[in-house]
SERO-4910 file (N, C-alpha, C, O; in steps of 0.05 Angstrom, whole numbers):
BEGIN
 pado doro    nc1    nc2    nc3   cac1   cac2   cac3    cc1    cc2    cc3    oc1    oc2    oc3
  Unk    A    -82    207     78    -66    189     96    -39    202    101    -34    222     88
  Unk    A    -23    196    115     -4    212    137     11    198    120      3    180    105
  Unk    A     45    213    123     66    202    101     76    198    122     79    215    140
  Unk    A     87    166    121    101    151    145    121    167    148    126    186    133
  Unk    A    137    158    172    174    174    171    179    151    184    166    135    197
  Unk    A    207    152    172    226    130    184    254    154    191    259    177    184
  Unk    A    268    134    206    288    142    211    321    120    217    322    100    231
  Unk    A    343    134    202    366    129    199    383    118    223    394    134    238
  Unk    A    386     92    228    402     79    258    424     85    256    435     82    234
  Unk    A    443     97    283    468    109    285    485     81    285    484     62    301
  Unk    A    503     87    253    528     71    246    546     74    246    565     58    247
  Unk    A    544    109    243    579    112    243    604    121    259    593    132    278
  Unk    A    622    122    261    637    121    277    638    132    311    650    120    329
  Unk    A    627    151    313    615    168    334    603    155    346    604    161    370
  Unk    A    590    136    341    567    127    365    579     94    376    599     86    365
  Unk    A    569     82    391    577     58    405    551     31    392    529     27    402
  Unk    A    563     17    368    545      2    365    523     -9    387    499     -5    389
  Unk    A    538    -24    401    522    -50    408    503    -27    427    479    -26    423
  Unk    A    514    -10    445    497      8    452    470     29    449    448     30    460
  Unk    A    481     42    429    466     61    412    445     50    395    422     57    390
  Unk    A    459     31    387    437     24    368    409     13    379    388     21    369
  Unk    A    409     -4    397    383     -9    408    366     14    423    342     15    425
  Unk    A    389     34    434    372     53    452    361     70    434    346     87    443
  Unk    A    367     70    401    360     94    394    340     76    383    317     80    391
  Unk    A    343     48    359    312     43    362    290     40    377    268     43    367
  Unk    A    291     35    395    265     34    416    266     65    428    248     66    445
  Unk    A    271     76    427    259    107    427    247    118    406    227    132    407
  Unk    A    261    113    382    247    119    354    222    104    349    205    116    336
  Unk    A    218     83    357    195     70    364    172     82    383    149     88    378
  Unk    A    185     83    405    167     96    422    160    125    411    137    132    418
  Unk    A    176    144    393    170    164    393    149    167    368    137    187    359
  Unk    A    149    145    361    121    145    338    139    128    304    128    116    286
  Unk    A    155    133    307    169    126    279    172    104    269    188     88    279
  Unk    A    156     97    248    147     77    227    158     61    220    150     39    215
  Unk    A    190     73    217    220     50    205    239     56    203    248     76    192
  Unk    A    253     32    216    286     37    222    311     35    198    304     18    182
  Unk    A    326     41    194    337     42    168    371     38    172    384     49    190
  Unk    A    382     23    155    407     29    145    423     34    122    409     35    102
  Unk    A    444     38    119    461     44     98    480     28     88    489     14    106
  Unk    A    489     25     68    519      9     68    542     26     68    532     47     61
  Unk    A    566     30     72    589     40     60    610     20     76    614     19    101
  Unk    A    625      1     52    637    -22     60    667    -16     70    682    -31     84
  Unk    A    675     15     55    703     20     69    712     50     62    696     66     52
  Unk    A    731     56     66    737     96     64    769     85     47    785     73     61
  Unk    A    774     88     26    802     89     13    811    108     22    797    129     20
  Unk    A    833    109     33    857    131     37    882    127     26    893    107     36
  Unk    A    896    138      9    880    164     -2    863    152    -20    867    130    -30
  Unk    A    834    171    -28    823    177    -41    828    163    -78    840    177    -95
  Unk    A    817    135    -84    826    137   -113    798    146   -126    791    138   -148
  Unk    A    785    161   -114    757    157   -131    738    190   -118    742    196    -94
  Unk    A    725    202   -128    715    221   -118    683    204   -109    673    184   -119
  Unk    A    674    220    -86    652    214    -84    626    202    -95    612    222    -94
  Unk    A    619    193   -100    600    179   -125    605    183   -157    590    190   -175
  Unk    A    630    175   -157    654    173   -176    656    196   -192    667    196   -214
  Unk    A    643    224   -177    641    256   -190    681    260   -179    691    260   -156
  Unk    A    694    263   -203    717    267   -196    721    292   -178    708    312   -182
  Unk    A    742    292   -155    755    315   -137    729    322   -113    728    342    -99
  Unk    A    708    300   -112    698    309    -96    696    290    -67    687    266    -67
  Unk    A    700    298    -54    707    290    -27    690    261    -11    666    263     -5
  Unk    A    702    242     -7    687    226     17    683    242     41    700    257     50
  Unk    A    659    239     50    661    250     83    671    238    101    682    217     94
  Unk    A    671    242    119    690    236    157    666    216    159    671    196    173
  Unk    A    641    218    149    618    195    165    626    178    153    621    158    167
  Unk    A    640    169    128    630    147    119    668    123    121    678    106    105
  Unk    A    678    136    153    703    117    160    684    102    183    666    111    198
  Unk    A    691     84    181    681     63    199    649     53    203    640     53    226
  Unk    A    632     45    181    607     51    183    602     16    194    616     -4    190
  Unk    A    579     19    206    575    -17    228    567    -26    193    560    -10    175
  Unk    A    569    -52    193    550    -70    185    521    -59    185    510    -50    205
  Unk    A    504    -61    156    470    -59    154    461    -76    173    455    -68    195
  Unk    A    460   -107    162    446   -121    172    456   -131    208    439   -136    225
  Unk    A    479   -133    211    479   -128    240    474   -104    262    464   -107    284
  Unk    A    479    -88    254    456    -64    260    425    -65    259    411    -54    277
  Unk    A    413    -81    233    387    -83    235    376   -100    256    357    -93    269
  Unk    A    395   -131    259    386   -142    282    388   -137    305    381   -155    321
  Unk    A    396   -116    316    405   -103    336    378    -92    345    365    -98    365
  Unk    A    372    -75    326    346    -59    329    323    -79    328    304    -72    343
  Unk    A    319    -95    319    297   -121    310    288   -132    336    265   -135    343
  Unk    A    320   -141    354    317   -146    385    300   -139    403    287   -154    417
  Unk    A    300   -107    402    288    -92    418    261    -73    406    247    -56    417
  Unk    A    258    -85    377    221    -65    375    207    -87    373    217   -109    377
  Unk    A    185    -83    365    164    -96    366    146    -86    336    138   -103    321
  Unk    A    143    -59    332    128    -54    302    146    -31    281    140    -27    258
  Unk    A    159    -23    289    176    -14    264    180    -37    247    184    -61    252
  Unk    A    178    -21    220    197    -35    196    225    -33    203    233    -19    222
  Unk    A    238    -47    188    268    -55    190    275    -46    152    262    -55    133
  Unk    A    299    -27    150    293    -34    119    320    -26    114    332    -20    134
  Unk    A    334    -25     91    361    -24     81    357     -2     56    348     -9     34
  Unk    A    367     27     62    372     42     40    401     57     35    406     81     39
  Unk    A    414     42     27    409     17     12    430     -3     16    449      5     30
  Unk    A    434    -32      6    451    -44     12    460    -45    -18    444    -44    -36
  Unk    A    489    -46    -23    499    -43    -44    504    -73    -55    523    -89    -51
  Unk    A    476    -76    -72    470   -112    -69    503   -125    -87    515   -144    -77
  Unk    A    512   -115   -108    531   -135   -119    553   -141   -108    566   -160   -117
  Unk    A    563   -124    -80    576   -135    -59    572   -157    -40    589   -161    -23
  Unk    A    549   -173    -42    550   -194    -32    533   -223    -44    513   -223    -57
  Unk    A    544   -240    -36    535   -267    -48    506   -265    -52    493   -256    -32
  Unk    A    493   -271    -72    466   -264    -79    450   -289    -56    435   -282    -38
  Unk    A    456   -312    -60    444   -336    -31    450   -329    -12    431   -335      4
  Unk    A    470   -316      1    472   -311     27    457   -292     38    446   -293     60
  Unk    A    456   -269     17    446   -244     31    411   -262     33    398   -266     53
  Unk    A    406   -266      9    370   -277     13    361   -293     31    338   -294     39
  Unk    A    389   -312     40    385   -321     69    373   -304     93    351   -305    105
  Unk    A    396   -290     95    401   -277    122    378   -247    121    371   -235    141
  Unk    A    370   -242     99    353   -226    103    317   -241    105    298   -232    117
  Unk    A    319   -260     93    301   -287    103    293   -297    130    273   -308    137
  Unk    A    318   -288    146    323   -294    178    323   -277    188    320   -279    213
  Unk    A    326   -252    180    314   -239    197    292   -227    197    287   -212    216
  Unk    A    271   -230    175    241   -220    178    233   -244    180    213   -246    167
  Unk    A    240   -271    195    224   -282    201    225   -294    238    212   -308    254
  Unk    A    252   -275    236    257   -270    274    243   -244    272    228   -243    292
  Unk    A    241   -229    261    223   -205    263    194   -199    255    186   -179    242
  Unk    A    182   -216    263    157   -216    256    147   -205    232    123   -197    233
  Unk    A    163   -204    208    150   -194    175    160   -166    171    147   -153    155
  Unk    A    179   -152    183    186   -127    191    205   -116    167    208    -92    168
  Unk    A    221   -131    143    239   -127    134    234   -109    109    215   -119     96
  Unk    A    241    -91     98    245    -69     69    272    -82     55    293    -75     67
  Unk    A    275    -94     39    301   -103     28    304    -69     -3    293    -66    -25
  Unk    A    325    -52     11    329    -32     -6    355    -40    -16    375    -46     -2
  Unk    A    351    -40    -52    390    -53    -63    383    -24    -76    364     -9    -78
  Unk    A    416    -23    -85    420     -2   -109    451    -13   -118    463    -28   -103
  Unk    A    462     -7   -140    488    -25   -149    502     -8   -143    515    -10   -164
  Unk    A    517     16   -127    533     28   -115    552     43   -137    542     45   -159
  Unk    A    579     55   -132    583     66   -149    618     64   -146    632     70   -165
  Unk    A    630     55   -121    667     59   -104    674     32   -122    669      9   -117
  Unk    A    683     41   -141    700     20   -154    723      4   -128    728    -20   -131
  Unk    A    737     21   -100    748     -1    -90    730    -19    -77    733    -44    -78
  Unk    A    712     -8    -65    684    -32    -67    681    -54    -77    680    -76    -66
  Unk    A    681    -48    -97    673    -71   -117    700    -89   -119    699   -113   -122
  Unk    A    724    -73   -119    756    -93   -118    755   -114    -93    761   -138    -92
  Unk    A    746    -96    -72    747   -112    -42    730   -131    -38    735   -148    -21
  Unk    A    701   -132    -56    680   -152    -41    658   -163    -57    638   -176    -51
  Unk    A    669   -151    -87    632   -164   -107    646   -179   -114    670   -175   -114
  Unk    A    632   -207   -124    639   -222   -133    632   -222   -164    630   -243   -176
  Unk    A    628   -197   -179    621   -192   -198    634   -169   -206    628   -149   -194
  Unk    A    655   -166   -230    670   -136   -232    647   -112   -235    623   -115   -242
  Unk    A    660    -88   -230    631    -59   -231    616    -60   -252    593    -52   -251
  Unk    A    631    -72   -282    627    -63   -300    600    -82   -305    583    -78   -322
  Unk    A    599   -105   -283    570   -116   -285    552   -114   -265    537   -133   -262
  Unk    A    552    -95   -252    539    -81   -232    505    -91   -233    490   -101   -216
  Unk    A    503    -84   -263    464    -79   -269    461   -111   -264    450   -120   -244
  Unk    A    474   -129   -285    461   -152   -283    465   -170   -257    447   -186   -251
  Unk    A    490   -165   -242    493   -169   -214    466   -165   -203    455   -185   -194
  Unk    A    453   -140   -203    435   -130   -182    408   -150   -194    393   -161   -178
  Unk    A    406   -151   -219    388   -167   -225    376   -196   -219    353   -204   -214
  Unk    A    404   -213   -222    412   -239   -212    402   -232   -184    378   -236   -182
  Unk    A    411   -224   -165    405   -220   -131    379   -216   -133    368   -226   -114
  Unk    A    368   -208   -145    333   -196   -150    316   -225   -148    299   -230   -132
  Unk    A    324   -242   -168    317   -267   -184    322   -282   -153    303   -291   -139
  Unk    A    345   -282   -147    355   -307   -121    345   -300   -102    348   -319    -86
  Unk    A    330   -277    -87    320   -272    -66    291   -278    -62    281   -285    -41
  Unk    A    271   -275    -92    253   -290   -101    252   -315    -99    236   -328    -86
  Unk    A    271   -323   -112    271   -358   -104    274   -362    -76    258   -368    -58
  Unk    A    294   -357    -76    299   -364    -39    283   -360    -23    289   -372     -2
  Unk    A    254   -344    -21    233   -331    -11    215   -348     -8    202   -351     13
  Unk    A    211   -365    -37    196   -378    -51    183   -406    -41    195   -415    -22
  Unk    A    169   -415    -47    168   -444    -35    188   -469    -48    201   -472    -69
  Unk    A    185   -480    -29    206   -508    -34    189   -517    -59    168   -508    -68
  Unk    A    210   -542    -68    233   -537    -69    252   -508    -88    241   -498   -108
  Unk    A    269   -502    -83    279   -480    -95    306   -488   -112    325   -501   -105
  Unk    A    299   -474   -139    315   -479   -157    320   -455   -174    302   -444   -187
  Unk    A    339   -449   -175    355   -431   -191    382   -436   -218    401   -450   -213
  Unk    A    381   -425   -238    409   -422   -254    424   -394   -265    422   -384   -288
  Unk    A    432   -388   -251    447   -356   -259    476   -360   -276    490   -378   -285
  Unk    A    476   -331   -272    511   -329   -277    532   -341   -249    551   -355   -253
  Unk    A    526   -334   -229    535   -332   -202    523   -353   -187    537   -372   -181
  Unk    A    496   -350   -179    492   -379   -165    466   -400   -181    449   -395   -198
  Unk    A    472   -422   -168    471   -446   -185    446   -463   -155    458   -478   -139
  Unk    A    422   -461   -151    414   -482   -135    398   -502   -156    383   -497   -175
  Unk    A    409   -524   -146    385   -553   -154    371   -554   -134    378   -545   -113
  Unk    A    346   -566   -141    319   -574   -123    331   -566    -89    350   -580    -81
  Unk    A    324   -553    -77    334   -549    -52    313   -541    -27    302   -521    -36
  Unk    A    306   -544    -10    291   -532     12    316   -518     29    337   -529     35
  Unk    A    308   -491     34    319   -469     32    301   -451     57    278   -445     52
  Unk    A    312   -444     79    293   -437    108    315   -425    127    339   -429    128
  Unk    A    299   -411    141    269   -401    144    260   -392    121    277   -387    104
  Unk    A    236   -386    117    223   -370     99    214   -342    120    204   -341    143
  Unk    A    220   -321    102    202   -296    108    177   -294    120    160   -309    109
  Unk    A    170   -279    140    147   -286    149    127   -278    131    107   -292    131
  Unk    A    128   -253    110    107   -248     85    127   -238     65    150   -234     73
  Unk    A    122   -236     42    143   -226     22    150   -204     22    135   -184     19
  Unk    A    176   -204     25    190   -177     28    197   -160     11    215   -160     -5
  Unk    A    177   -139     16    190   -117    -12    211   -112    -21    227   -108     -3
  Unk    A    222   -109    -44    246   -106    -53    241    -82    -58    217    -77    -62
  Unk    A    266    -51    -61    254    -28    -65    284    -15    -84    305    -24    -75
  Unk    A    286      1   -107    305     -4   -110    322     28   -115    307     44   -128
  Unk    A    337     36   -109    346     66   -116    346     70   -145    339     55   -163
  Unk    A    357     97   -146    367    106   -179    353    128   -188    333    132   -174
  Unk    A    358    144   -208    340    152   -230    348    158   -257    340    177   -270
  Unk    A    369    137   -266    371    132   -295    348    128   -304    328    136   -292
  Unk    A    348    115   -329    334    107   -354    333     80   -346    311     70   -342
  Unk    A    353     68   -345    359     40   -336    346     32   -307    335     11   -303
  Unk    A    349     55   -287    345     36   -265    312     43   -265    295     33   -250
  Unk    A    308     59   -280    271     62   -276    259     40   -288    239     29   -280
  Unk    A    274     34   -308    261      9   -327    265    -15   -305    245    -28   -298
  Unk    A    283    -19   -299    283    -42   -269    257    -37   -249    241    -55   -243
  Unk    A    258    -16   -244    238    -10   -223    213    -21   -229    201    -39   -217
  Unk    A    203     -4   -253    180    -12   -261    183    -47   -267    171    -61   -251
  Unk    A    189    -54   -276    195    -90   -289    194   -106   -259    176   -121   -252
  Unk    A    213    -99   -245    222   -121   -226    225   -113   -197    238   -127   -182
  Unk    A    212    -84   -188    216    -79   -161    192    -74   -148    174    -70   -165
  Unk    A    184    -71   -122    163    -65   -114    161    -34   -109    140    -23   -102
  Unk    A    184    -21   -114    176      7   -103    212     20   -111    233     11   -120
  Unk    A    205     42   -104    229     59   -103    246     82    -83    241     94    -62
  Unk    A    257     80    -93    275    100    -58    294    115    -69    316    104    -76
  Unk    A    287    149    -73    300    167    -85    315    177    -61    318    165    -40
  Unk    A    323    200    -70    348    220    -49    333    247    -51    326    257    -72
  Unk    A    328    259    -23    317    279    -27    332    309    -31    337    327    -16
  Unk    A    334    304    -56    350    331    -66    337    359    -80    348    374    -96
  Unk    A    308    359    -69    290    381    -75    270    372    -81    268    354    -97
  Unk    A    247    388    -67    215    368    -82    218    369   -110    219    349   -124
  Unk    A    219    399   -120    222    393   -146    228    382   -167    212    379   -185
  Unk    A    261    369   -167    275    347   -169    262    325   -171    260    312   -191
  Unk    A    250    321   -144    239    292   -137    216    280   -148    214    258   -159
  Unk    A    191    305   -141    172    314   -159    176    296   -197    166    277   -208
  Unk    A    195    313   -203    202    298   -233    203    275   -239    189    262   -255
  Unk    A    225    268   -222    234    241   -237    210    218   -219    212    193   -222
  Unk    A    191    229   -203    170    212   -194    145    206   -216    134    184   -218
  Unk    A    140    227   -228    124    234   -258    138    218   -275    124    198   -278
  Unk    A    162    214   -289    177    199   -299    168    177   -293    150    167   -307
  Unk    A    176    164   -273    176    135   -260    146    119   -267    140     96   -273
  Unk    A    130    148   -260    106    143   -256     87    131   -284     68    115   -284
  Unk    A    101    150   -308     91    155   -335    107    134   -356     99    130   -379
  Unk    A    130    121   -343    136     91   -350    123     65   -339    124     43   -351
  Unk    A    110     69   -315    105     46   -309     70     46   -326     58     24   -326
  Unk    A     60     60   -334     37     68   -352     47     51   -378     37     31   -389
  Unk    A     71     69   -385     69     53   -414     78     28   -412     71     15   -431
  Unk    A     92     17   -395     97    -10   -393     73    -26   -379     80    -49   -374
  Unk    A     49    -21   -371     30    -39   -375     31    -46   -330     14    -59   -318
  Unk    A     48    -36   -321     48    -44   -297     25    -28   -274     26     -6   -263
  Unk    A      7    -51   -274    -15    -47   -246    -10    -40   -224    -15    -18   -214
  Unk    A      9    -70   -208     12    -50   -189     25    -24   -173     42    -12   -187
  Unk    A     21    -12   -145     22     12   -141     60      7   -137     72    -14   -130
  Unk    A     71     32   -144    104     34   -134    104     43   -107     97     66   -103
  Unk    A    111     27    -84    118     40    -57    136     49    -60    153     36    -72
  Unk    A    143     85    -47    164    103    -45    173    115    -21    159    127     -5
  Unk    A    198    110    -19    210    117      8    230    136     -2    246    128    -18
  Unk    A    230    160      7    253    181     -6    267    184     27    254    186     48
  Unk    A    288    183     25    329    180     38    327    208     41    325    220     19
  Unk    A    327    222     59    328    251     66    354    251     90    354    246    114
  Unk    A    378    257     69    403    257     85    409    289    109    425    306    102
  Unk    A    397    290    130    392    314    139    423    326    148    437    309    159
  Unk    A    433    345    145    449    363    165    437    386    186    429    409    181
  Unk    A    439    374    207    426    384    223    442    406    241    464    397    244
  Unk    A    440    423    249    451    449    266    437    455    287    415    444    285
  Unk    A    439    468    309    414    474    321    415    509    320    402    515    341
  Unk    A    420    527    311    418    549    296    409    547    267    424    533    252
  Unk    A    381    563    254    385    564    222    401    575    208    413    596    211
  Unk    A    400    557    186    422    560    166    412    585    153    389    590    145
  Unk    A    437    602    150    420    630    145    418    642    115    405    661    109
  Unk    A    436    625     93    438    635     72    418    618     49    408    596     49
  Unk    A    418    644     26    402    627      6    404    599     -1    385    583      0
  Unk    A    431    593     -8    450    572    -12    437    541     10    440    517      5
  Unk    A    426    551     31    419    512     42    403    502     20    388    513      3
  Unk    A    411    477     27    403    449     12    385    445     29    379    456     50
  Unk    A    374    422     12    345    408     29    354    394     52    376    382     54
  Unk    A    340    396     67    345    383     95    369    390    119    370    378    140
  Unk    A    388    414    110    401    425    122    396    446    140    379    464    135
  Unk    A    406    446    155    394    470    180    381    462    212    388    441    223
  Unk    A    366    477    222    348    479    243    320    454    237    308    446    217
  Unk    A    319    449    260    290    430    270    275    440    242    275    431    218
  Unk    A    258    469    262    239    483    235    245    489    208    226    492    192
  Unk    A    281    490    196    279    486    162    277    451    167    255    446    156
  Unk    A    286    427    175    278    405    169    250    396    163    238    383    145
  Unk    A    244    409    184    207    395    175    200    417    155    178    412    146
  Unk    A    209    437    147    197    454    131    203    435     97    192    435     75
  Unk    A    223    423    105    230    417     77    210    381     76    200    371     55
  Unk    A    210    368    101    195    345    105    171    352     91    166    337     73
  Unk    A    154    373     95    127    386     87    127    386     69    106    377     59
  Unk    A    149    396     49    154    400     18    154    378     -1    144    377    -23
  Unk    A    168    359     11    166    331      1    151    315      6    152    293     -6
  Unk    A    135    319     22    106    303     36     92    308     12     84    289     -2
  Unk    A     89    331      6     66    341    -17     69    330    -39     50    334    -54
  Unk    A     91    315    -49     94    306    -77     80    278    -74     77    267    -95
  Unk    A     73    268    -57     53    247    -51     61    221    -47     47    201    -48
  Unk    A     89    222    -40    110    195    -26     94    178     -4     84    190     16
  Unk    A     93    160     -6     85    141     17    109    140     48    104    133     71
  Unk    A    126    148     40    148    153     59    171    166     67    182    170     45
  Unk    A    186    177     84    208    197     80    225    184    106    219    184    130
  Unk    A    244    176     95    259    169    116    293    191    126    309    201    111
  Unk    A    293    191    146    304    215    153    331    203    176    332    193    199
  Unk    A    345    208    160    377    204    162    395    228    184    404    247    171
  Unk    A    400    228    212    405    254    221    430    247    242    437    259    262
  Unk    A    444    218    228    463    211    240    492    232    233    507    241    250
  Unk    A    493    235    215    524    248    216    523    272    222    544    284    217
  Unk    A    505    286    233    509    311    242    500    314    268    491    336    274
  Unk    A    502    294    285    492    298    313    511    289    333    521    268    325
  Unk    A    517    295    350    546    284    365    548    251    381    566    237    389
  Unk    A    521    250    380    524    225    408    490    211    402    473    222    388
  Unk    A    487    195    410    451    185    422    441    202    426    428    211    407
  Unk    A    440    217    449    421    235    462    417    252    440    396    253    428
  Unk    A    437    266    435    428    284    417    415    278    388    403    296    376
  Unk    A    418    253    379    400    239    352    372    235    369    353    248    360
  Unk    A    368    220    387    347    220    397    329    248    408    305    248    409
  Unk    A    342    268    416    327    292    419    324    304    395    305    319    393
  Unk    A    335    303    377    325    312    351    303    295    336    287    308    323
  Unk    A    302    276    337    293    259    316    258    258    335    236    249    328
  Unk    A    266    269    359    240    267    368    227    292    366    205    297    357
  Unk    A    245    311    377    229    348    361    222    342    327    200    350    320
  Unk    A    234    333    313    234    329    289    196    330    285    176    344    280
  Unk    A    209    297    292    171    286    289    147    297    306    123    295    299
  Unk    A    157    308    328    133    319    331    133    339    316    116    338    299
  Unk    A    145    358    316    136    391    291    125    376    274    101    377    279
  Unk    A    131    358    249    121    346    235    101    333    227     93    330    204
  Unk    A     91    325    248     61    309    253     43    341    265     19    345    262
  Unk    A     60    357    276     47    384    282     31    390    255      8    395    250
  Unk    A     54    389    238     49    409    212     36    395    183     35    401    159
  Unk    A     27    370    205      1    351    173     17    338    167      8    330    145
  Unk    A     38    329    168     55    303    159     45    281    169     56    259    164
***
């Protein structure tokens, strides 16, 4: 069976929401692509109190000032397809009200005909977490857990009842409902977040930072959910953050997914083979405008589907 591709909706600053975003999903649609995707990043500190995924001295990028809204972005795109998935990798769940979000992501796979991927991961920008969780960082895990629990319920049939740390429903009817149950999918590759995975998620969504890499900690994932007794299958969507050029990258030194059309899919091929159900492919921050995300993302997939993907 063919390893789906999805692809990454232009959020950040460069492109013209209300515009872009629909023209590029319904071309990504038309051009064959499986699912539309977003990101979170809730704000850019200047200066800098925090390095990049809290690795000290290392740099925020220029993409991640002014990034749209996930889920308004997703409805944007929802408007205008018809069979793509819709999915979130990832939304940085302990930033928002655990009922609200299971609402609104409730409403929109059920204005979207069953279309929705609910991707959390507990994030890592401590000013993040100052500006908008309602849960300090240092409770990040059980945050993400609670939101796990309330999106279930909220999903669930009436009446719906919950008791957390955070939210509190008595007997409630609680609607729309989802049009089918929405996968929950969850990032990471601690110790901890595998043990989540396996326990309480439907699937997982790594970073493609080398088959090999990925390869591993998929055996891992794989060789816990064995010993923990879990049947069913893990759906996997691996986040392939591309930098794209239109000359190849000429030195030993590229990273996965960096470079030319032909190293992209060369590396797509590479990670296909580790036996992922999906690869979703991110080629917003390195492209200048629409046109040019959309002429790539469509050479992309065809070489790709060329080359047995």
């Amino acid at each position: 069976m063919a390893t789906r591709l999805g692809l990454g909706l232009p959020q950040n600053r460069q492109y013209d929401l209300g515009r872009d975003v629909p023209d590029v999903a319904r071309a990504a649609e038309e051009t064959g692509y499986d699912s539309l995707w977003v990101y979170e990043r809730a704000l850019f500190p200047e200066p800098a109190t925090q390095g990049l995924y809290g690795v000290e001295g290392l740099p925020w990028p220029d993409a991640y000032r002014g990034v749209a809204d996930p889920l308004v972005t997703l409805t944007l795109a929802a408007a205008v397809t018809r069979r793509a998935e819709l999915g979130t990798s990832v939304l940085v769940a302990p930033l928002h009200v655990p009922f609200q979000l299971a609402k609104a992501l409730a409403s929109l796979d059920a204005a979207s005909g069953g279309r929705v991927v609910a991707g959390f991961g507990t994030g890592w920008s401590l000013d993040e977490y100052a500006a908008a969780s309602v849960r300090p960082f240092e409770e990040r895990g059980p945050a993400l857990d609670e939101l796990i629990e309330v999106c279930r319920a909220v999903w669930g049939p009436d009446p719906v009842s919950y008791d957390g740390h955070v939210t509190k429903i008595a007997s409630a009817v609680v609607g729309p409902k989802p049009a089918r149950p929405i996968p929950v999918l969850l990032a990471g590759g601690s110790a901890k977040a595998r043990r989540r995975i396996v326990d309480h998620a439907d699937g997982w969504m790594p970073v493609g930072m080398g088959a090999d890499a990925v390869a591993a900690q998929w055996r891992e994932l794989q060789e816990l959910a064995a010993e923990r007794g879990r049947a069913e299958p893990i759906r996997t969507v691996l986040r392939a953050n591309a930098r794209y050029s239109a000359e190849a990258h000429p030195g030993a030194d590229r990273q996965a997914f960096q470079g030319s059309v032909d190293q992209i899919v060369e590396d797509l091929v590479a990670h296909a083979g580790i036996g992922l159900d999906e690869i979703l492919l991110d080629l917003q921050g390195s492209t200048r405008d629409a046109q040019e995300l959309k002429d790539v993302a469509a050479a992309v997939y065809d070489k790709a589907r060329a080359a047995g993907i």
